[in-house]
C-alpha positions in Angstrom: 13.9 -13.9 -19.3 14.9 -13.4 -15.7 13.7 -9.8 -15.5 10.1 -10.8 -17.0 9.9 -13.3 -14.6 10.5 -11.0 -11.9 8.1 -8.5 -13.2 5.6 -11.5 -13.5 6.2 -12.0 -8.8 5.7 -8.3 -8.8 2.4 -8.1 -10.5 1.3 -11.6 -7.9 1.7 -8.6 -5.3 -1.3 -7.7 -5.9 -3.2 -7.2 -2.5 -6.7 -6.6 -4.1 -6.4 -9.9 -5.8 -6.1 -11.6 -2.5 -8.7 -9.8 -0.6 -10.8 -10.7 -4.0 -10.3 -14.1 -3.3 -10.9 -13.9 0.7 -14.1 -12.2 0.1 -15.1 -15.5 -2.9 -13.8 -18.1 -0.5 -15.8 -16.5 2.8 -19.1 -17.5 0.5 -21.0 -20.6 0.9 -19.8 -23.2 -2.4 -17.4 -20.1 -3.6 -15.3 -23.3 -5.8 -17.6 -21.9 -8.7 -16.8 -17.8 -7.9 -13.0 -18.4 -7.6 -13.0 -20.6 -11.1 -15.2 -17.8 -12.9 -13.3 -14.9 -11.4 -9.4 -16.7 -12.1 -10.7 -17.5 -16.3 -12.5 -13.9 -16.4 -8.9 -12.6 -15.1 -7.2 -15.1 -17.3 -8.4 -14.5 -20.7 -8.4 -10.6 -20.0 -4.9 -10.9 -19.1 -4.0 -13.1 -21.8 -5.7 -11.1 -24.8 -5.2 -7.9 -23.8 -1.2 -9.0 -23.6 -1.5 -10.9 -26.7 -3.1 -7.6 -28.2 -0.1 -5.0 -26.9 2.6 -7.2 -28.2 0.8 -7.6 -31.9 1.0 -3.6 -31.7 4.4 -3.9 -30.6 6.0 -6.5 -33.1 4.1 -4.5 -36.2 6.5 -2.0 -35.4 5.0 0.4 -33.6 6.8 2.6 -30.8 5.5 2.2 -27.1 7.3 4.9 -24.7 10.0 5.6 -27.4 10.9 2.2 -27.9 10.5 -0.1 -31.6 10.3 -3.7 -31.7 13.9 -4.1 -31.9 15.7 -1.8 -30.0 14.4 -0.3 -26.1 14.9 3.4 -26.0 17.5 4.2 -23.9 16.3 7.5 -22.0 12.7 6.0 -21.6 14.5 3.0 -19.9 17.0 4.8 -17.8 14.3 7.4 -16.5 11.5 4.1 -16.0 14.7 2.7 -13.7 15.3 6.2 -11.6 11.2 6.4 -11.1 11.2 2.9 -10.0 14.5 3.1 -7.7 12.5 6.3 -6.0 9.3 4.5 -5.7 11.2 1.3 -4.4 12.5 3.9 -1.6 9.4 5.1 -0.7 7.5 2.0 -0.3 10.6 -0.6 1.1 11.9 1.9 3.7 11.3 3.3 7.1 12.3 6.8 5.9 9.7 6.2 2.6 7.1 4.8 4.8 7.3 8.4 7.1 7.2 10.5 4.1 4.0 8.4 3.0 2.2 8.5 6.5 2.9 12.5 6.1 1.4 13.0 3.1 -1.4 10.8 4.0 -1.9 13.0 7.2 -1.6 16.1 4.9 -4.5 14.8 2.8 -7.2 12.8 5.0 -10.0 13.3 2.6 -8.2 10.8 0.0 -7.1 8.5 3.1 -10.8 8.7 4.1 -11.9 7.5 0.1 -9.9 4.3 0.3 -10.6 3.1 3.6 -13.2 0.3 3.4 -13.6 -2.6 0.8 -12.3 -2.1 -2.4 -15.0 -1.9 -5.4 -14.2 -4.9 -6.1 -15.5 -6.5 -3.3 -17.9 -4.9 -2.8 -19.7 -6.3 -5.9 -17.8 -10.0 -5.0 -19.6 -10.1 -2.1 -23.3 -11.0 -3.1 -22.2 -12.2 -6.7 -22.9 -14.5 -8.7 -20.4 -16.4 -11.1 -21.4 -13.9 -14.0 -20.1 -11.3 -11.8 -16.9 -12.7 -10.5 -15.9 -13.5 -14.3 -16.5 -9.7 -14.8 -14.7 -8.6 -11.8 -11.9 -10.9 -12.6 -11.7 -9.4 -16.4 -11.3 -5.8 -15.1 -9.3 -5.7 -12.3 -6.6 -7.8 -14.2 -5.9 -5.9 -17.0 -2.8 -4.7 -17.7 -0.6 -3.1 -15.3 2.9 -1.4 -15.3 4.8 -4.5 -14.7 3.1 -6.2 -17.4 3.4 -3.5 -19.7 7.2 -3.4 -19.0 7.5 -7.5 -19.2 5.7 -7.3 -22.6 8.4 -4.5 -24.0 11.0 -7.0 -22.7 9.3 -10.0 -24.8 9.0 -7.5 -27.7 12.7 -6.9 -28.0 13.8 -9.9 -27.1 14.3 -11.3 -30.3 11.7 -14.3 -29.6 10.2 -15.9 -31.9 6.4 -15.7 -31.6 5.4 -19.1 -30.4 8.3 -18.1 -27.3 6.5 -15.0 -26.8 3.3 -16.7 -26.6 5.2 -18.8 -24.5 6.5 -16.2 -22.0 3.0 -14.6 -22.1 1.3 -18.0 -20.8 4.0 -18.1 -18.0 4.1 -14.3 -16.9 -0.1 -15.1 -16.5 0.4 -18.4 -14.2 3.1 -16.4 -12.5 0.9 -13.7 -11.6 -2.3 -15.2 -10.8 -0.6 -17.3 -8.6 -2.5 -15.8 -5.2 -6.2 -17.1 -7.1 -4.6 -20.4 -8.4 -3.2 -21.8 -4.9 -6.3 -21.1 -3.1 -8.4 -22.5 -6.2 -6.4 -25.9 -5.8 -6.6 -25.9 -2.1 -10.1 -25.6 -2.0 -10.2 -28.4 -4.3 -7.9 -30.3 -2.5 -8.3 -28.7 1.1 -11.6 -26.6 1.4 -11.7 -26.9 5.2 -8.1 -25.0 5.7 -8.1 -23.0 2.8 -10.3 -20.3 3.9 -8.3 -19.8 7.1 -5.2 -19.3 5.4 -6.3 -17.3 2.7 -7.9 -15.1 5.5 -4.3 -14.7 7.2 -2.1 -14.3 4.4 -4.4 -11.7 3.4 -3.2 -10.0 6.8 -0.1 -10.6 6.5 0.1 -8.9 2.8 -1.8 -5.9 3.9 1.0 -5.2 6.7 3.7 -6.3 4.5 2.8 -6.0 0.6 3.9 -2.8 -0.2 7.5 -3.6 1.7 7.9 -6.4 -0.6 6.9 -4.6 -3.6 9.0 -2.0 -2.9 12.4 -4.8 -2.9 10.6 -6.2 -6.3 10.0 -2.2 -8.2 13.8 -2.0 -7.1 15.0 -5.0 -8.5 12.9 -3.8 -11.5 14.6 -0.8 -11.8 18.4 -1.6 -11.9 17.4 -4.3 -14.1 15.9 -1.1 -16.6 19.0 1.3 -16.2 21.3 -1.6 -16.9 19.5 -2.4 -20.1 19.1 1.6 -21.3 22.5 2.3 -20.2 23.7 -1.0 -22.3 21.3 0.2 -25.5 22.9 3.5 -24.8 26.8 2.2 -25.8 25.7 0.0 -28.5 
């Protein structure tokens, strides 16, 4: 369970959630954006996880692993990837190689400069449009993907991995549920710090996902390297 909950504070990394939010919260009234987009992002999450892990338990393989049993070599070579990817984003060495390759390629540094689709369209929308917004950008990603195999072969029963479903989703929409309560309870400060964490995780996210992605990935050679000697 430790592992899934660590997957759950890497997927709260999630820097275009928070600018998401910024943009909502920037809005005049945005108390009925951030609600719409956080249940839009909610149920998406929730059903599209709940939908994965039926495929899962009925005994189908995901990435060479069955319901019972993780696949050894796809776990081991998911925990090398990550270990590499942790590198790249959590050191100063990674962070050169990066800025090279971004240098090599300014065309595709060009493309992502600017607001994100995302909010773009959050920032003239209605609450129709934030629920939508919400629904796409959170559907599942890798860390998800990876905390659903670990519920899968856990050997939970399913009411615990409806369970550990519910609590990876207020894990990771933590960054839309803090400022949802502070505007309720705070709206006059809210804004502001929303506004500088925001800063503060554009300059410092991908550092802190890099420690998370490594922590990921000894957790998955440990466990293909344990299903390996069994």
């Amino acid at each position: 369970m430790g592992q899934i909950v660590v997957l759950a504070i890497g997927a709260a990394v999630f820097p275009t959630l928070i600018a998401c939010v910024a943009v909502m919260i920037s809005r005049p009234a945005p108390r009925g954006l951030l609600l719409a987009f956080y249940l839009g992002g909610l149920i998406s999450s929730l059903t599209s996880g709940a939908v994965v892990l039926a495929y899962f338990n009925e005994g189908h393989a995901v990435l060479g692993s069955t319901s019972s049993t993780p696949s050894p070599g796809t776990s081991i070579v998911a925990g090398l990837v990550s270990l590499v990817l942790s590198w790249l984003m959590a050191s100063r060495r990674g962070h050169a190689l990066l800025d090279r390759w971004r240098s090599r390629h300014p065309r595709r540094r060009e493309k992502k400069q600017g607001p994100s689709w995302a909010e773009l369209h959050l920032g003239r929308a209605n609450a129709r449009v934030a629920f939508a917004v919400g629904a796409v950008i959170d559907l599942p990603g890798p860390f998800y993907l990876l905390a659903l195999g670990d519920i899968a072969t856990g050997g939970y029963s399913t009411a615990e991995q409806l369970g550990l479903i519910v609590l990876f989703n207020a894990i990771m929409f933590l960054l839309a549920e803090v400022p949802l309560i502070g505007y309720l309870v705070q709206p006059d400060t809210t804004a502001e710090r929303v506004a500088s964490f925001a800063t503060w995780l554009n300059a410092n996210g991908l550092r802190v996902m890099g420690w998370l992605v490594g922590a990921v990935g000894v957790g998955l050679i440990v466990q293909g390297l344990a299903a390996a000697t069994s």
